[in-house]
C-alpha positions as CSV (number, residue, x, y, z in Angstrom):
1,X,7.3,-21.0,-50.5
2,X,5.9,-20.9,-46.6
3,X,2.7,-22.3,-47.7
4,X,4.4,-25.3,-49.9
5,X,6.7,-25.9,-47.1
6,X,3.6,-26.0,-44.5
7,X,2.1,-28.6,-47.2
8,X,5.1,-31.1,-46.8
9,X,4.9,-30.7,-42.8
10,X,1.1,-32.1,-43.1
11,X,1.7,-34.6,-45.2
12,X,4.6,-36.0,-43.0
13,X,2.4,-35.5,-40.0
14,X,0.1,-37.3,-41.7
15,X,2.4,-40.4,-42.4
16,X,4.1,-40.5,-39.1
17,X,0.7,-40.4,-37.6
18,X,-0.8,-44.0,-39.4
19,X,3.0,-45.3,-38.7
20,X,3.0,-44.9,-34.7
21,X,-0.6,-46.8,-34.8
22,X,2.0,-49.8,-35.5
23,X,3.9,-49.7,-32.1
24,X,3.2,-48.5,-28.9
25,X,4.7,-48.1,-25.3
26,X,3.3,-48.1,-22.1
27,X,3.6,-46.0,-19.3
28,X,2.7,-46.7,-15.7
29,X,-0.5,-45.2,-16.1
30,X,-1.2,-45.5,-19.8
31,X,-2.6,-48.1,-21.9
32,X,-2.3,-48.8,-25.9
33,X,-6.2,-49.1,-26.2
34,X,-6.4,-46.1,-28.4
35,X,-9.7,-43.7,-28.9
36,X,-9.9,-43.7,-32.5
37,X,-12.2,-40.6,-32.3
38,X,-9.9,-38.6,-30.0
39,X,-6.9,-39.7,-31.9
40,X,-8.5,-38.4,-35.7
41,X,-9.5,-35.2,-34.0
42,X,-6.0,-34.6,-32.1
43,X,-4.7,-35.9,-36.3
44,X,-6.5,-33.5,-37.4
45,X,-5.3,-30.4,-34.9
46,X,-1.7,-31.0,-35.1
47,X,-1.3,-31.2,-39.1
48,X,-3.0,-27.8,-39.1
49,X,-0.8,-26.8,-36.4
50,X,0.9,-23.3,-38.0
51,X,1.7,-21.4,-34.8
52,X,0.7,-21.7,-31.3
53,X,1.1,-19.7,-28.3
54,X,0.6,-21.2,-24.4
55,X,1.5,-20.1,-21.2
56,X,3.5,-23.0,-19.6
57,X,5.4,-24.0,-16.7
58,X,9.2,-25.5,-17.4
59,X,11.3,-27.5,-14.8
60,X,14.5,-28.8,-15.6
61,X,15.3,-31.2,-12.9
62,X,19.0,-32.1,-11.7
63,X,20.8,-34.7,-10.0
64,X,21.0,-32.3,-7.3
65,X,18.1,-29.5,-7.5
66,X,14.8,-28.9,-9.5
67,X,14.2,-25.3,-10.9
68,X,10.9,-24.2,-12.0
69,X,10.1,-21.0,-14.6
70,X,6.7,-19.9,-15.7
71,X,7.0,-19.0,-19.4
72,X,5.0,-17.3,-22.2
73,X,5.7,-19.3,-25.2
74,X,5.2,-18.3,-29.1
75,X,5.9,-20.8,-31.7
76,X,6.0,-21.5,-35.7
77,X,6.2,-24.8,-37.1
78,X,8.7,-23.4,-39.3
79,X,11.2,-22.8,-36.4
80,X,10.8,-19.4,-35.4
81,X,10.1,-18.9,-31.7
82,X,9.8,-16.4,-28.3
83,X,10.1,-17.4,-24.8
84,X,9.5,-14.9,-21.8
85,X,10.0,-16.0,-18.3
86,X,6.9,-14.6,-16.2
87,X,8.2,-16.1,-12.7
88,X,10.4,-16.4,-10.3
89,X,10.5,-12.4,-10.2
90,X,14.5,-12.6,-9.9
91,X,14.0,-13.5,-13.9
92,X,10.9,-12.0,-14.7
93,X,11.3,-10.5,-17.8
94,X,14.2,-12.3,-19.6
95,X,13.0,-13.1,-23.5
96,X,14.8,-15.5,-25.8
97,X,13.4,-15.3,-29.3
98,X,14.9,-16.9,-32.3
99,X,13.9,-15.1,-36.6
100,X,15.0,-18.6,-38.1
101,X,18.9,-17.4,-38.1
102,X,19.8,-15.6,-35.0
103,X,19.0,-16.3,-31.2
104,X,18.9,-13.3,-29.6
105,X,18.6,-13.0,-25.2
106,X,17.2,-9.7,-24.1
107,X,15.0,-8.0,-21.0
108,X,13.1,-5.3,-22.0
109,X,12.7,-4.4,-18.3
110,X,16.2,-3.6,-18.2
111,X,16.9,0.4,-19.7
112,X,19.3,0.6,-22.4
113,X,19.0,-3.2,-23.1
114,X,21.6,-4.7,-25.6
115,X,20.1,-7.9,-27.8
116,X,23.2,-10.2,-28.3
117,X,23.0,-12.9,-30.7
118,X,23.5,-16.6,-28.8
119,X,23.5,-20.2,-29.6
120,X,21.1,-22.7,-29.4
121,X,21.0,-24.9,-26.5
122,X,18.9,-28.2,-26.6
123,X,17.4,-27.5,-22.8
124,X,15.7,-24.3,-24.1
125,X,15.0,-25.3,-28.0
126,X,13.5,-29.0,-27.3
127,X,10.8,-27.7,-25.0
128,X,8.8,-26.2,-28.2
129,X,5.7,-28.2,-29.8
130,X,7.5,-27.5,-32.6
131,X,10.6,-29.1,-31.5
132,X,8.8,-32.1,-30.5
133,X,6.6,-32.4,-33.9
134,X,10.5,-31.9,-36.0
135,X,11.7,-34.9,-33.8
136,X,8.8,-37.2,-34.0
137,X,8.6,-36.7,-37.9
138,X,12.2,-37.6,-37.7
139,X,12.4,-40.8,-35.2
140,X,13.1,-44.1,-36.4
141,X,10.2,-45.4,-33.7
142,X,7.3,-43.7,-33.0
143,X,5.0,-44.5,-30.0
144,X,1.6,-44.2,-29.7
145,X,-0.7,-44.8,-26.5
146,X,-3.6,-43.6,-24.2
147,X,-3.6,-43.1,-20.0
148,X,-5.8,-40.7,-17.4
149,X,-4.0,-37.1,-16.8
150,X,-6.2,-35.2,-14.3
151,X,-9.5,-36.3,-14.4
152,X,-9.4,-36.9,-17.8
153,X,-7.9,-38.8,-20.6
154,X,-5.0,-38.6,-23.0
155,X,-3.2,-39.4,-25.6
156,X,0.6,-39.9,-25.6
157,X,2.8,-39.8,-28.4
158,X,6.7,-40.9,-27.5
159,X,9.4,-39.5,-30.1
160,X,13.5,-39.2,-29.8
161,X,15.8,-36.9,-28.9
162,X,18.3,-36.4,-31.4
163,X,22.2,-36.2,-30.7
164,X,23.7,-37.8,-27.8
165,X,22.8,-35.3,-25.2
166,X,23.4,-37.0,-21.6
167,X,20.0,-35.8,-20.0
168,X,17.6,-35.4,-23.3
169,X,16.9,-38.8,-24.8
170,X,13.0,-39.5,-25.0
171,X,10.1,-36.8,-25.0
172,X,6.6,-38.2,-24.6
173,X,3.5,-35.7,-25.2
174,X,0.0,-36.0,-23.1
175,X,-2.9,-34.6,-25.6
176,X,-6.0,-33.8,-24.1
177,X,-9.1,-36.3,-26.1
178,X,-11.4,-33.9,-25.4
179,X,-9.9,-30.4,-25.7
180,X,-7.8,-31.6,-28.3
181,X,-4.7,-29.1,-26.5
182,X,-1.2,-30.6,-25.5
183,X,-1.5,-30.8,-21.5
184,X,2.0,-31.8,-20.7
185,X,5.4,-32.2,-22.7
186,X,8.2,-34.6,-20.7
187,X,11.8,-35.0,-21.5
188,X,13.9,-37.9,-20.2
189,X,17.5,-38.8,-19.8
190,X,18.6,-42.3,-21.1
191,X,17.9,-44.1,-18.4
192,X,13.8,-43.0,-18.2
193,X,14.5,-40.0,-15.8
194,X,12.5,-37.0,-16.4
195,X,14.6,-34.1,-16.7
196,X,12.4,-31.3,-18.0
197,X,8.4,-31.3,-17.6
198,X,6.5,-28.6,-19.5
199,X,2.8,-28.4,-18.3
200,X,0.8,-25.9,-20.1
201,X,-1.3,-23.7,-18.7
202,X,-3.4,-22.3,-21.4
203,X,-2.8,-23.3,-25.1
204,X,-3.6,-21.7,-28.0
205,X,-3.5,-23.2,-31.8
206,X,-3.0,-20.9,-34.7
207,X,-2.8,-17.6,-33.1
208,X,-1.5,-14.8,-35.6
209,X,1.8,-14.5,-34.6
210,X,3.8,-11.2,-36.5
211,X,7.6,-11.0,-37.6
212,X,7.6,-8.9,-35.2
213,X,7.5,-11.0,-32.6
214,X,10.7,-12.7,-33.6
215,X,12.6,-9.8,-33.4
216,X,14.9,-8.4,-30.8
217,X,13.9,-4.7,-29.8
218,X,15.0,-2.0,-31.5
219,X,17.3,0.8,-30.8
């Protein structure tokens, strides 16, 4: 049933993919003159995307202050996930993971830990690949384009939000064309703020990621 349902995910990817060649946006230092090459290749990587895992930085930015966490991240494209914060130390430690049913919050630094079952929140759930992949499969308008990140080059893909959230509208993601690994992921608010900025650190595709993982410690 997993491998079937990993089968439709490609072949939507795959669709999606040759319909955001029709439209593109353009970002203040992007253009839409696309690298065919790098494009096929980064085609090719995300379709065959089953897991990943990446050590990334997250800041969620306010009207008023900017907050920045350095996360471990483990990810299915079926949904399943596991977030540890690494840094600031006042945190260090604190794990979210989510089986596919249940989100459960826990710190196994903490002795006699007690895993209690949560709900989803869109600032922690949309800042998955995975997340981002669901949404731009799903988007009425998909966006497709190139600009410089670092001393290198990129491609950008722009999907939607869904739900009316009043600081999560937009998420644009910045593709390495060489290393073919996601370099940044950037949420914005309706009006083209960004409100949460994942840049990842190391990134790894298709690492073997047990249940285990996805499960809150036991007793």
């Amino acid at each position: 049933m997993q491998k079937k349902w990993l089968r439709i995910i490609a072949i939507f990817i795959a669709v999606s993919f040759i319909l955001a060649g029709c439209g593109a946006f353009s970002p203040s230092n992007g253009s839409t003159d696309i690298d065919v090459s790098a494009y096929e290749r980064i085609q090719e990587m995300l379709m065959n995307m089953r897991t990943y895992q990446a050590e990334a930085t997250v800041k969620y930015i306010s009207n008023k202050n900017t907050n920045e966490y350095t996360t471990l991240q483990q990810a299915r494209i079926t949904g399943e996930y596991r977030i540890e914060v690494i840094a600031p130390s006042d945190v260090a430690g604190n794990v979210t993971v989510f089986d596919g049913t249940t989100i459960y919050q826990f710190n196994p630094n903490v002795s006699n830990q007690i895993a209690i079952g949560t709900r989803e929140a869109p600032e922690r759930s949309e800042i998955f690949l995975t997340a981002f992949m669901r949404n731009y499969l799903t988007s009425k308008e998909v966006s497709l384009a190139v600009g410089d990140f670092g001393e290198g080059r990129a491609t950008i893909f722009e999907a939607t939000v869904p739900g009316t959230h009043p600081y999560m509208s937009t998420q644009r993601l910045w593709v390495d064309n060489e290393t073919l690994k996601p370099l940044q992921l950037v949420i914005y608010d309706p009006d083209g703020v960004e409100r949460i900025v994942i840049t990842y650190i190391n990134f790894e595709y298709n690492v073997e990621l047990p249940d285990s993982i996805f499960q809150p410690p036991l007793d």
